[in-house]
DOTI-948361 format. One record per residue (C-alpha): residue number from 1; residue in one letter; x, y, z. Coordinates in Angstrom, 3 decimals. Example, Ala and Ser with C-alpha at 12.3 -4.5 7.8 and 13.67 -1.06 7.14 Angstrom:
! DOTI-948361
R   pos   code         px         py         pz
R     1      A     12.300     -4.500      7.800
R     2      S     13.670     -1.060      7.140
This chain:
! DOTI-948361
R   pos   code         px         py         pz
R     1      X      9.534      8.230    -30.956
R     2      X      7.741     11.571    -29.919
R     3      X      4.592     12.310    -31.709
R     4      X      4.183     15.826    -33.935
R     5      X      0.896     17.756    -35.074
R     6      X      1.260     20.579    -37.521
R     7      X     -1.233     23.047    -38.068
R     8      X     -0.398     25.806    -40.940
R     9      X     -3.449     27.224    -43.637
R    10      X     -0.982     28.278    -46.023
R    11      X     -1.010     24.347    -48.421
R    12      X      2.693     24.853    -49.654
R    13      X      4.385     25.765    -46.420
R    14      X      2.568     23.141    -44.772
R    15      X      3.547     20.594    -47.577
R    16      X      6.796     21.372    -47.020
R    17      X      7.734     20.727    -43.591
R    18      X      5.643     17.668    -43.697
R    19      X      7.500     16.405    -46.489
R    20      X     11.634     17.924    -46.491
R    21      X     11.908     17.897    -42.464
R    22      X     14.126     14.190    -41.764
R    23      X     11.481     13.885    -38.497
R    24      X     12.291     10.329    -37.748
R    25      X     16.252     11.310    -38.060
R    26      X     15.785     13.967    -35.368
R    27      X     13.625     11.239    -32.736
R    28      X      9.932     12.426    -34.333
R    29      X      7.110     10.770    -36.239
R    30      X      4.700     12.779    -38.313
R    31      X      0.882     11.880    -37.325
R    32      X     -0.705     14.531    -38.686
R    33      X     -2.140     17.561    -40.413
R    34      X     -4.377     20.189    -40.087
R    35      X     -5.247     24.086    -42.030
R    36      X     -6.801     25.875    -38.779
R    37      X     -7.462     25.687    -35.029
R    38      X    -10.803     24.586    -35.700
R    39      X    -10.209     21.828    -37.827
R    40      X     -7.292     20.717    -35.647
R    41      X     -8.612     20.631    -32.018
R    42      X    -10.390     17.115    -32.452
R    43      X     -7.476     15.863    -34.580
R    44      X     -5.186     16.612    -31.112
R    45      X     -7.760     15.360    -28.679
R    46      X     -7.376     11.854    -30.470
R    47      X     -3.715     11.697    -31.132
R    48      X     -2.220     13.369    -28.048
R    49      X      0.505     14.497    -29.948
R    50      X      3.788     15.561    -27.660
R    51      X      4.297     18.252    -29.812
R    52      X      2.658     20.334    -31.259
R    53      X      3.334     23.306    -34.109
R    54      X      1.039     25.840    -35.389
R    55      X      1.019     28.738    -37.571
R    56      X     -0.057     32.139    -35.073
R    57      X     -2.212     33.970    -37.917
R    58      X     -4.976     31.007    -39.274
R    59      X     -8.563     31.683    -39.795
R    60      X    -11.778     30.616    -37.674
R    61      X     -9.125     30.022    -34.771
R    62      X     -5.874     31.210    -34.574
R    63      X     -2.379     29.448    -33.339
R    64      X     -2.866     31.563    -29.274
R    65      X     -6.249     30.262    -28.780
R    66      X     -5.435     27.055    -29.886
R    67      X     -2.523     26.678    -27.959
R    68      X     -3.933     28.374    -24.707
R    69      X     -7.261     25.123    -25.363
R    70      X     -4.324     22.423    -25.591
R    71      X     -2.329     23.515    -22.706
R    72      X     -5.737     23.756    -20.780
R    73      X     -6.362     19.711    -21.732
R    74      X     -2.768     18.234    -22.502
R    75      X     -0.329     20.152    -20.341
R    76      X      2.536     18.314    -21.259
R    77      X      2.308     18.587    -24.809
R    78      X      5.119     20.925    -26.040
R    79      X      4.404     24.136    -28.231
R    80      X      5.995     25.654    -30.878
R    81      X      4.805     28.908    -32.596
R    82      X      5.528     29.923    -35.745
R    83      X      4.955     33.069    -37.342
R    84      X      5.469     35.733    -40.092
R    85      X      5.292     38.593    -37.516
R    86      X      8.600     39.941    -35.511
R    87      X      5.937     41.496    -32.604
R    88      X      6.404     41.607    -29.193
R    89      X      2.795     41.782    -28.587
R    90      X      2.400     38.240    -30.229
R    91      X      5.762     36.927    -28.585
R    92      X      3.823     38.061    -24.993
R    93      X      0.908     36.129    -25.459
R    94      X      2.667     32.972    -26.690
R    95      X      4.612     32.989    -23.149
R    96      X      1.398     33.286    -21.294
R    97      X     -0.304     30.791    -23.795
R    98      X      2.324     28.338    -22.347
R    99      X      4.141     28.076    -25.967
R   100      X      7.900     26.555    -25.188
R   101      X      9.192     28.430    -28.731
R   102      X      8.664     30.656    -30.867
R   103      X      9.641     31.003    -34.374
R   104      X      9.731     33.630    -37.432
R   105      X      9.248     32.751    -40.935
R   106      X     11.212     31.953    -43.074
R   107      X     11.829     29.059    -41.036
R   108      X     15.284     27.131    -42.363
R   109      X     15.721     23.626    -41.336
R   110      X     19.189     23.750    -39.378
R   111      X     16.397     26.347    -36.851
R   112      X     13.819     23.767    -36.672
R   113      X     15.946     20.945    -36.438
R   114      X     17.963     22.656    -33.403
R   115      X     14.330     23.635    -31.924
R   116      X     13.295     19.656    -32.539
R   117      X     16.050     18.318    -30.268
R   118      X     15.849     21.364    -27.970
R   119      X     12.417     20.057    -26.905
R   120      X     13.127     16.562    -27.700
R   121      X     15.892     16.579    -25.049
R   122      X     13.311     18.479    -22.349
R   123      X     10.791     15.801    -22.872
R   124      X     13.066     13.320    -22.348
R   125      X     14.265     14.763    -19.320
R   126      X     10.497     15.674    -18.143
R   127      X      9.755     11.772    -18.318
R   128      X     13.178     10.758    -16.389
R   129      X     12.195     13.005    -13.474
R   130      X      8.956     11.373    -13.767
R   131      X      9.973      7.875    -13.800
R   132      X     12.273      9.352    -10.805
R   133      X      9.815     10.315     -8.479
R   134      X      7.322      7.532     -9.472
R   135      X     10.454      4.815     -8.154
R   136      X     11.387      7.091     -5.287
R   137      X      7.900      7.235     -4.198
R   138      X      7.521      3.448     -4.610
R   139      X     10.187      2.938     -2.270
R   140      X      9.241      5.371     -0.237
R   141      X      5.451      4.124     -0.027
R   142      X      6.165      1.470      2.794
R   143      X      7.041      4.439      5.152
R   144      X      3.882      5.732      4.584
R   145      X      1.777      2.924      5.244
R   146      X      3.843      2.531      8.334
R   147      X      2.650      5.490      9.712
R   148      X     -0.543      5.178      8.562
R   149      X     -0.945      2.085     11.104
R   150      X      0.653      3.863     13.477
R   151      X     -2.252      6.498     12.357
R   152      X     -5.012      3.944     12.839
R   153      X     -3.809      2.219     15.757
R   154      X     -3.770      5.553     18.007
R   155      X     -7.680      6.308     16.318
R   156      X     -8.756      3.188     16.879
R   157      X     -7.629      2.997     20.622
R   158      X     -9.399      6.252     21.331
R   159      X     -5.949      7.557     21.731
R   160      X     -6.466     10.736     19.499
R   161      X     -9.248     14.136     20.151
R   162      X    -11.281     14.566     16.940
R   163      X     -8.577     17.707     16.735
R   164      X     -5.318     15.567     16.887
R   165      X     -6.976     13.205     14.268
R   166      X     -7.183     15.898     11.619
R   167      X     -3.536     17.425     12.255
R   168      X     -2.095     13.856     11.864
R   169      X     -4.522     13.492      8.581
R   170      X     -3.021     16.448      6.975
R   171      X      0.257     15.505      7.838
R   172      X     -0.177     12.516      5.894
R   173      X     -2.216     14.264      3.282
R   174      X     -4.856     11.926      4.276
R   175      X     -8.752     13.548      3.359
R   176      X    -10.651     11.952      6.241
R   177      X    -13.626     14.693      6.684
R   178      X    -17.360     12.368      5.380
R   179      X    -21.170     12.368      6.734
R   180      X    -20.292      8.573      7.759
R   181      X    -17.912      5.975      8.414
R   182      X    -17.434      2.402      8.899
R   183      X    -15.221     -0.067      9.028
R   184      X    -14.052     -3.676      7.258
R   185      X    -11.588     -5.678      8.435
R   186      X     -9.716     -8.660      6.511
R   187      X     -7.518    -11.249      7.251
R   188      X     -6.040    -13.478      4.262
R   189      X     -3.082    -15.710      4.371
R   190      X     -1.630    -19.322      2.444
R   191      X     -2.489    -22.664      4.071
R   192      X      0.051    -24.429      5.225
R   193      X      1.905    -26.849      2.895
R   194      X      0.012    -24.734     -0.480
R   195      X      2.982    -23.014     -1.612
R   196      X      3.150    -24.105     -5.089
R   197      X      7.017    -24.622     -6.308
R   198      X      6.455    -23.270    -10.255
R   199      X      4.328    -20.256     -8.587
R   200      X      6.209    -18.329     -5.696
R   201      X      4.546    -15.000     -6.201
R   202      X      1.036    -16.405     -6.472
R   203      X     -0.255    -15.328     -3.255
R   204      X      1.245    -11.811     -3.373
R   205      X     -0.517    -11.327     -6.614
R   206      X     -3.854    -12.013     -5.100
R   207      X     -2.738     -9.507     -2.349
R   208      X     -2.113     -6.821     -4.601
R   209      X     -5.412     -7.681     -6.820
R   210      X     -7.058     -6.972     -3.561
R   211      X     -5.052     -3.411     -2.400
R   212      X     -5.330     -2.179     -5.705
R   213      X     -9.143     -1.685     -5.724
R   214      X     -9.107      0.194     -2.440
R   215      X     -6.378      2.335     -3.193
R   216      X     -7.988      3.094     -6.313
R   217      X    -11.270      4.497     -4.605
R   218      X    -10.533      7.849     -2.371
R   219      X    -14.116      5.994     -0.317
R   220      X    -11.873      3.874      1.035
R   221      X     -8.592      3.822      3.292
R   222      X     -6.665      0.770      3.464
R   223      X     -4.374      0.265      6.178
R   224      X     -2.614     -2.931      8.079
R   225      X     -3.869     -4.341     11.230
R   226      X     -0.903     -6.734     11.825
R   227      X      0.850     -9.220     10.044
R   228      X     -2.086    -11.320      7.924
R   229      X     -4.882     -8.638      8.897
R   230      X     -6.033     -5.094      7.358
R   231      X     -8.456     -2.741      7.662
R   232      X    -10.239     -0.033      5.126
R   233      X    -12.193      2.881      6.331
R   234      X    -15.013      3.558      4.492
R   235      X    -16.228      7.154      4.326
R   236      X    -18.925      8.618      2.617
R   237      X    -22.707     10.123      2.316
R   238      X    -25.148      7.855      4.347
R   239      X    -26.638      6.738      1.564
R   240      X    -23.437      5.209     -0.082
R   241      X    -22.624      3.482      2.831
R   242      X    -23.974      0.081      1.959
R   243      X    -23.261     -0.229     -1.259
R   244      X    -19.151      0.478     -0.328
R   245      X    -19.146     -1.642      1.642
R   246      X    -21.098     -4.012     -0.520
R   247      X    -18.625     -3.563     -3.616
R   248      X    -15.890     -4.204     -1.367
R   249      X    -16.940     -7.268     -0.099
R   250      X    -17.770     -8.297     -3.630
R   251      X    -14.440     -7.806     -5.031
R   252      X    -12.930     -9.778     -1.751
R   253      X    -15.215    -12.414     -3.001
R   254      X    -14.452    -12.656     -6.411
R   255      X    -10.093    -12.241     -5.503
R   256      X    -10.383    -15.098     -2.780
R   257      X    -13.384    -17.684     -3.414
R   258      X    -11.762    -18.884     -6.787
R   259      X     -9.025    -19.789     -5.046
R   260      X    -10.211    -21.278     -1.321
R   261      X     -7.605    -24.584     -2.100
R   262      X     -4.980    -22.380     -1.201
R   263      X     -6.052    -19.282      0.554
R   264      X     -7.562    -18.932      3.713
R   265      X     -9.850    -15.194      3.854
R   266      X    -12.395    -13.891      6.215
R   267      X    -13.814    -10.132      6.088
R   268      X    -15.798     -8.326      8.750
R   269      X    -17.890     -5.376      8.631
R   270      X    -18.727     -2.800     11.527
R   271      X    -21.864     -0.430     11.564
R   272      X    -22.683      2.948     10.414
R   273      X    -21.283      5.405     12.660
R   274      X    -20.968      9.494     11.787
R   275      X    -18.846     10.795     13.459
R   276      X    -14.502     10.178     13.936
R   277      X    -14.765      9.775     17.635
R   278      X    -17.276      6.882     17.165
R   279      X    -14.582      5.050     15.147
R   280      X    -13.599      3.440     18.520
R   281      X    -16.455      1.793     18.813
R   282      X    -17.351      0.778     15.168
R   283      X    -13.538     -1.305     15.870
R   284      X    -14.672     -2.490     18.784
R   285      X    -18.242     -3.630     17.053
R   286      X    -16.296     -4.840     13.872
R   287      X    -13.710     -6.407     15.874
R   288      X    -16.211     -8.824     17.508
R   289      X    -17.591    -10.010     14.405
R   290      X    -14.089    -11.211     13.211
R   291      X    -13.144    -13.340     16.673
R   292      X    -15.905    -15.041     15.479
R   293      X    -13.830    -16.489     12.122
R   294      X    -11.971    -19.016     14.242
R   295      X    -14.928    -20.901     15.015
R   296      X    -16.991    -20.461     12.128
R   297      X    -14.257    -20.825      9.711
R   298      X    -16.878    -22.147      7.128
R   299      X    -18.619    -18.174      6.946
R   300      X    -16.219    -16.004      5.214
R   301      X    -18.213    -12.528      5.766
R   302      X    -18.887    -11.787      9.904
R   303      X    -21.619     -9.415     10.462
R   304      X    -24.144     -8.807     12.418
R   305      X    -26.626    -10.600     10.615
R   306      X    -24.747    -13.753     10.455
R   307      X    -23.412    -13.358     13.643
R   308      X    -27.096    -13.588     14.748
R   309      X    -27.940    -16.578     12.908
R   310      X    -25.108    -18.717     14.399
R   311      X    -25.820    -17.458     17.933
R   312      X    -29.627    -18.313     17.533
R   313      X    -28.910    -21.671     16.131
R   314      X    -26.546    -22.436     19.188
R   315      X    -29.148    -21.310     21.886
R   316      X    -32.192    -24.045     20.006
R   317      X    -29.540    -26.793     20.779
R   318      X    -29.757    -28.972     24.020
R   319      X    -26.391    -31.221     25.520
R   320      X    -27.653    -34.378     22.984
R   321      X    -27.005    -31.208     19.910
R   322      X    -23.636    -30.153     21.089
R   323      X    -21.348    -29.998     17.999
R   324      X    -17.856    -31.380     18.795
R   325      X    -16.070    -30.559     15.513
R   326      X    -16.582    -26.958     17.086
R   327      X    -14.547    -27.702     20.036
R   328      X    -11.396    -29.201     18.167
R   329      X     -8.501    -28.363     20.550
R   330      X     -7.123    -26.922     16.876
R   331      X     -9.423    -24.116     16.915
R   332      X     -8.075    -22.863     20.238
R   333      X     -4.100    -23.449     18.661
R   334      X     -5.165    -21.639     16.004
R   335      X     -6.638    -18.887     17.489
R   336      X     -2.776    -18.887     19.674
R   337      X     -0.888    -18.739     16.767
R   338      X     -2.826    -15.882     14.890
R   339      X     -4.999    -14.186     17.063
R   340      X     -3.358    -11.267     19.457
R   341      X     -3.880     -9.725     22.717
R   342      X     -7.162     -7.347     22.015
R   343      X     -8.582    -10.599     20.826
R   344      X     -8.961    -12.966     23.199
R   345      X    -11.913    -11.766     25.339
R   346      X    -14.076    -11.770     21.583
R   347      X    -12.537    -15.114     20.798
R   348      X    -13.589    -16.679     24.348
R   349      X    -17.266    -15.220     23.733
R   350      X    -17.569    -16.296     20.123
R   351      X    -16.194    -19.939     21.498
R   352      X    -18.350    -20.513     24.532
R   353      X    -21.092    -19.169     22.225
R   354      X    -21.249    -22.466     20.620
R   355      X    -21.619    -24.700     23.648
R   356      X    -23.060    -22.530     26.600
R   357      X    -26.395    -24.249     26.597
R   358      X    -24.691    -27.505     27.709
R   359      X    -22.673    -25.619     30.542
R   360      X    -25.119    -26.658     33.190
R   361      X    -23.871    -29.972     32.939
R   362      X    -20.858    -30.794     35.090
R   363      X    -19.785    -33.875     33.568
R   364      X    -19.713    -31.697     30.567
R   365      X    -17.759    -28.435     32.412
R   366      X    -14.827    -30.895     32.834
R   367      X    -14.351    -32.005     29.566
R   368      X    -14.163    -27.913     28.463
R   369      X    -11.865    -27.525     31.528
R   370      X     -9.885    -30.640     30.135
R   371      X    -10.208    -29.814     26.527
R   372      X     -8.814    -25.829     27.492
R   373      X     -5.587    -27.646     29.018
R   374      X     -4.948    -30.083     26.318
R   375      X     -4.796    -27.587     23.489
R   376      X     -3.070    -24.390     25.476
R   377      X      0.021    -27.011     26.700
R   378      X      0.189    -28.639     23.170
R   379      X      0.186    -25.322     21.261
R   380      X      3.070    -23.967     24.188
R   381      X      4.988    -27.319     23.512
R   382      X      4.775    -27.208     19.128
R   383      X      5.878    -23.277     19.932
R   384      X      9.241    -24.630     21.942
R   385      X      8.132    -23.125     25.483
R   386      X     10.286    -25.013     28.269
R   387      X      7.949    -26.591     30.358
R   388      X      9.378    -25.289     33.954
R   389      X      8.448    -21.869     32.570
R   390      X      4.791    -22.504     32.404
R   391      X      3.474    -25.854     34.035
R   392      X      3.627    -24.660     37.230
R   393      X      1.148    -21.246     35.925
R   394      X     -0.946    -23.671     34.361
R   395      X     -1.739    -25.340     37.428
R   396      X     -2.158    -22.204     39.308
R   397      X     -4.789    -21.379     36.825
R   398      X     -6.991    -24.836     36.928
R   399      X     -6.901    -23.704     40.816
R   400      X     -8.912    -20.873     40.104
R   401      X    -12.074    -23.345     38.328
R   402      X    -14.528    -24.743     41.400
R   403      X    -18.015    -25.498     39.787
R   404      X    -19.885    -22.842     37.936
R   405      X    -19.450    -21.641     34.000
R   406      X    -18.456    -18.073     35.556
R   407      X    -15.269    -19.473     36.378
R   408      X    -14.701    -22.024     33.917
R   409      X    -14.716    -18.492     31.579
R   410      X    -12.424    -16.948     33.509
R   411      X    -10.012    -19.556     33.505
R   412      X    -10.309    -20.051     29.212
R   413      X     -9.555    -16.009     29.599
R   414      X     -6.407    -16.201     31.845
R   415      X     -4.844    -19.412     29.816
R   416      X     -5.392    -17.698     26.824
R   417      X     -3.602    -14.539     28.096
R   418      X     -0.383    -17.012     29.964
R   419      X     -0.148    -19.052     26.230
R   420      X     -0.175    -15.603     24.624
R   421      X      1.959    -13.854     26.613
R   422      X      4.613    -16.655     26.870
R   423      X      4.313    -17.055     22.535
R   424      X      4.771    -13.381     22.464
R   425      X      8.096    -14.251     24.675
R   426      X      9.562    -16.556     22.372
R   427      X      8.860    -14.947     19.164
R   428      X     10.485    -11.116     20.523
R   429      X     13.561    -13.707     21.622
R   430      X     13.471    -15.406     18.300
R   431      X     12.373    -12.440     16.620
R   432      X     15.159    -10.658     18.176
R   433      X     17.758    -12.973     16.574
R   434      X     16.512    -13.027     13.447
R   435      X     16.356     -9.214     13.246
R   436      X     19.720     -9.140     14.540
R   437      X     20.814    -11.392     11.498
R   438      X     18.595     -9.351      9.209
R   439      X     20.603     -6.446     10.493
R   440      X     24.020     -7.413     10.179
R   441      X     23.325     -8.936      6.404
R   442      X     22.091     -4.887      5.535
R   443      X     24.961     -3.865      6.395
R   444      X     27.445     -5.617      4.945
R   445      X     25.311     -5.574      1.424
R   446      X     23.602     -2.534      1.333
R   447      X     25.650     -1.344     -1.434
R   448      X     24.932     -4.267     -3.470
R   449      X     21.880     -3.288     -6.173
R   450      X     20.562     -6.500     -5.897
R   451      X     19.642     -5.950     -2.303
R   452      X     16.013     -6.416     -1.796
R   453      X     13.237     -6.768      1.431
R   454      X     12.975    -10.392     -0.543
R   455      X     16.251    -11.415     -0.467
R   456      X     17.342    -10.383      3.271
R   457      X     14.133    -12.623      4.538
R   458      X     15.217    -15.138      2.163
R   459      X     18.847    -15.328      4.047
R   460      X     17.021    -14.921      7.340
R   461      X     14.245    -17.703      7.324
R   462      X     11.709    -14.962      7.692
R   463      X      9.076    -13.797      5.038
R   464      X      9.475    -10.230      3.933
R   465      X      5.576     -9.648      5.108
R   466      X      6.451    -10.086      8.643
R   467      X     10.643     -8.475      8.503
R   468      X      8.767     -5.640      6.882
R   469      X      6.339     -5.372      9.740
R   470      X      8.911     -6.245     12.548
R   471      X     11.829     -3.939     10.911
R   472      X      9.313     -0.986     11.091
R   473      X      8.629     -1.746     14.592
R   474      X     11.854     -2.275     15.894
R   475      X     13.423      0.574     13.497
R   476      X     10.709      3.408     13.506
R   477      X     11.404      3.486      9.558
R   478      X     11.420      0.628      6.537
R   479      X     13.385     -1.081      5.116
R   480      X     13.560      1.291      2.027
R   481      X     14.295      3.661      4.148
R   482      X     16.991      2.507      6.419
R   483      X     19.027      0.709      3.367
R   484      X     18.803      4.671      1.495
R   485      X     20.410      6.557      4.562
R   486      X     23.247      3.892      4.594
R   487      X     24.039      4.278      0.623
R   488      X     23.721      8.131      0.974
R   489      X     25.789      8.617      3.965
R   490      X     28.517      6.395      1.907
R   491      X     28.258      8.291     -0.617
R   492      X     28.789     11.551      1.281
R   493      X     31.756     10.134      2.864
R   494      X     33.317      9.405     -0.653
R   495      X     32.349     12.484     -2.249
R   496      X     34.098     14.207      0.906
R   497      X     37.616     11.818      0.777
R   498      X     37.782     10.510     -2.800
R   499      X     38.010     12.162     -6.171
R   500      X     36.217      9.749     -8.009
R   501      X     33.048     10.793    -10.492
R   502      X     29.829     10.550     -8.902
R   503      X     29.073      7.939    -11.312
R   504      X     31.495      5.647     -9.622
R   505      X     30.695      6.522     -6.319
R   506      X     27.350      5.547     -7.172
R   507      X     27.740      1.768     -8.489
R   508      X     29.730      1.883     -5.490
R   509      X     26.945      2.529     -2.969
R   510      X     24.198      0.073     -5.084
R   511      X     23.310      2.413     -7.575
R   512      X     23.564      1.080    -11.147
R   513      X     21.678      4.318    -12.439
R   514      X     24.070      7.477    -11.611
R   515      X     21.095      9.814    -12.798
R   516      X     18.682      8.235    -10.286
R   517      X     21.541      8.224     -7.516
R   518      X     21.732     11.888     -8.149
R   519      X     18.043     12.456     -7.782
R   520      X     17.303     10.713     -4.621
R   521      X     20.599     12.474     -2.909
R   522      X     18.942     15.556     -3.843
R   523      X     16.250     14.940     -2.433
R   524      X     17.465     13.552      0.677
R   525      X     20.071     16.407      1.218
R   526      X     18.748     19.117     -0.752
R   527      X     21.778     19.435     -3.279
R   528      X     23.572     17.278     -6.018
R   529      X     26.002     15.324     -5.607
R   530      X     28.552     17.386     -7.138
R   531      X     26.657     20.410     -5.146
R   532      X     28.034     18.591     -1.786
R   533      X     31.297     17.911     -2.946
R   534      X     31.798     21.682     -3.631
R   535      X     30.470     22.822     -0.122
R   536      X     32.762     20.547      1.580
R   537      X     35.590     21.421     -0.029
């Protein structure tokens, strides 16, 4: 029910509308009382009633300035004036006051009652439109993060002038203008084999714990990397700068570390730089911290600092101290199977890193040169390569290794690229079928309401994380998007050969709600349903 406030100093006119008007018969409930502006200003402040009426002639403040204070603070809350004076003068201000009626006394109840559901009905339609646009922009909101990684990507490649940068910010009403900036980068994903049967959503929960509190914070800009990985701008005064990124790192800490059994997380943070067309190299910076999570998978934050440490501790060790846990062929697979392209040169460093001060040895350059092979074919054989299609490289490549840790690097770099490039093959030709699958199910259910992102990578052995990402790609618009033009241009094509209600035509195109149909083809085409029809015909 909607809330009502009456204000009116004369006690038996007051009296009576609070007591003779039916207000929970016409959708109201009474909440309160009050003899003048003054007295009633606090009263509204903590009730927040949805509508309020008030007598236009009251002492110490009178019904205008009243309602002119609660418009100011409570915008939405409806007005209606009442009054013992028939004066245009009065009837002016009200309007500019923002008052939605205005009545004379003697005020009869069939005129208040009518005035009720008048506004009762506006509200309700107010709060529909709202609830509209809040679902349409939902929907809507993958798009934008789309191109705000397409945004990123071009920024962080150098591929934008400082100019371009702040056109495509204002196209996507992005405020991107600070002192400073930096940059933290996060990767989080399930462990294998951790998916808990009574607890599907769990790890999307933990995903959204950790978007909300960027997206909360205009400091910060989150946007997706790739698949499992994301980055957030921070911008702000120099001063701030630390503690940002402190807080964020603190609430990635307290999301992720209570639940390590199951989640796998590392973050990485960049320096200080101030100004946009530095961002380049705060990725590049920040970027070189994080190759580093594949072979310290034990340190969750990568900075400078503790990049430092590690690299200090490796240099004190001699060929007795070399740690062979950090050469587990798995680390290399892994790195395969979730690293990507810009990667590899970072994640070669960050791995020879641990075992460069035994590279003088030659006894111990052939084991690296064996231990390289072993884990490069057995990742390429688990991923389903056919083994005429890259033996032959391989061996091309071990061609290239004579005796010196220059070229033992080199090598690690060029079998990392052949591995990648021939996963990359497999998944675009897998991908490719899937998507094609993925595809053809949209279409012949997009005008089913239970169609979902969820349910089409359910029937297509994908998750929706990665058809989301490859549908964008492949597509140049989401999911949301794509299903929407194929229910509206149905529902064109009905409205232009059928008679039937637009009601009809929209449970027909996966729209259970008619009114919500009829918002989001007006929005799309600029007219109403029954608008179109007319035009065409």
């Amino acid at each position: 029910m909607l809330k009502v406030f009456l204000v009116e100093d004369e006690r038996v006119i007051r009296e009576g509308l609070r007591d003779n008007i039916p207000w929970e018969q016409y959708g109201y409930r009474f909440i309160g009382e009050a003899s003048d502006g003054e007295m009633a200003l606090p009263m509204i402040r903590k009730l927040k009633p949805d509508v309020l009426i008030t007598d236009i002639k009251m002492p110490f403040m009178d019904g205008l300035s009243l309602s002119e204070m609660v418009k100011e603070e409570f915008p939405r809350t409806k007005i209606i004036i009442i009054s013992g004076y028939d004066d245009f003068e009065y009837a002016r201000r009200a309007i500019v006051a923002g008052v939605d009626q205005y009545l004379l006394k003697p005020i009869t109840r069939a005129a208040l009652r009518n005035v009720l559901l008048e506004i009762k009905e506006k509200i309700e339609q107010d709060m529909e439109q709202k609830d509209y646009q809040t679902r349409f922009q939902d929907e809507m909101q993958e798009f934008e993060q789309f191109s705000l990684r397409r945004f990123f990507e071009k920024i962080l490649d150098g591929k934008l002038s400082v100019k371009e940068i702040y056109e495509e910010a204002a196209k996507l009403s992005l405020q991107i203008d600070a002192p400073c900036y930096n940059l933290l980068l996060f990767s989080f994903y399930e462990k294998e084999n951790q998916t808990s049967g009574t607890d599907q959503n769990f790890f999307l929960r933990r995903q959204d714990e950790i978007f909300h509190y960027f997206l909360r914070h205009p400091q910060y800009i989150l946007f997706r990397l790739n698949v499992n990985s994301y980055g957030v701008l921070i911008k702000s005064e120099e001063a701030q700068m630390e503690k940002l990124a402190e807080n964020g790192l603190d609430h990635i800490r307290r999301v992720c570390i209570p639940e390590e059994s199951r989640i796998s997380w590392y973050v990485a943070v960049g320096e200080v730089v101030e100004r946009l067309s530095m961002l380049p190299q705060c990725y590049l910076q920040a970027s070189h911290y994080f190759a580093y999570r594949f072979v310290m998978p034990g340190t969750h934050i990568l900075t400078e600092k503790t990049l430092s440490e590690y690299l200090s501790v490796q240099e004190e060790k001699g060929m007795d101290n070399v740690d062979f846990l950090q050469m587990d062929p798995e680390i290399i697979r892994d790195f395969l199977f979730r690293g990507n392209e810009n990667e590899i040169h970072d994640f070669a460093e960050s791995y020879f890193a641990n075992i460069r001060h035994a590279l003088k040895s030659l006894m111990f350059r052939g084991y690296v040169f064996f231990n390289i092979r072993v884990a490069v074919v057995t990742f390429l054989e688990s991923f389903g390569a056919e083994q005429d299609g890259y033996l032959e490289e391989i061996k091309q490549r071990a061609q290239m290794v004579h005796d010196n840790e220059e070229e033992l690097y080199e090598y690690f770099i060029s079998m990392l690229q052949t591995a990648m490039r021939i996963r990359d093959q497999i998944n675009n030709y897998q991908g490719n079928k899937l998507f094609k699958k993925a595809l053809d199910y949209i279409d012949e259910h997009f005008d089913q309401e239970s169609l979902s992102l969820s349910l089409v990578a359910e029937q297509t052995g994908m998750s929706p994380n990665y058809l989301s990402t490859v549908f964008s790609q492949n597509m140049q618009k989401t999911f949301i998007e794509y299903v929407t033009e194929k229910r509206i241009e149905k529902a064109k094509k009905l409205l232009r050969q059928t008679d039937k209600p637009s009601g009809e035509i929209a449970r027909e195109v996966g729209y259970r709600d008619s009114h919500y149909f009829s918002f989001v083809f007006r929005k799309l085409q600029g007219c109403n349903p029954r608008e179109y029809r007319a035009e065409r015909k």
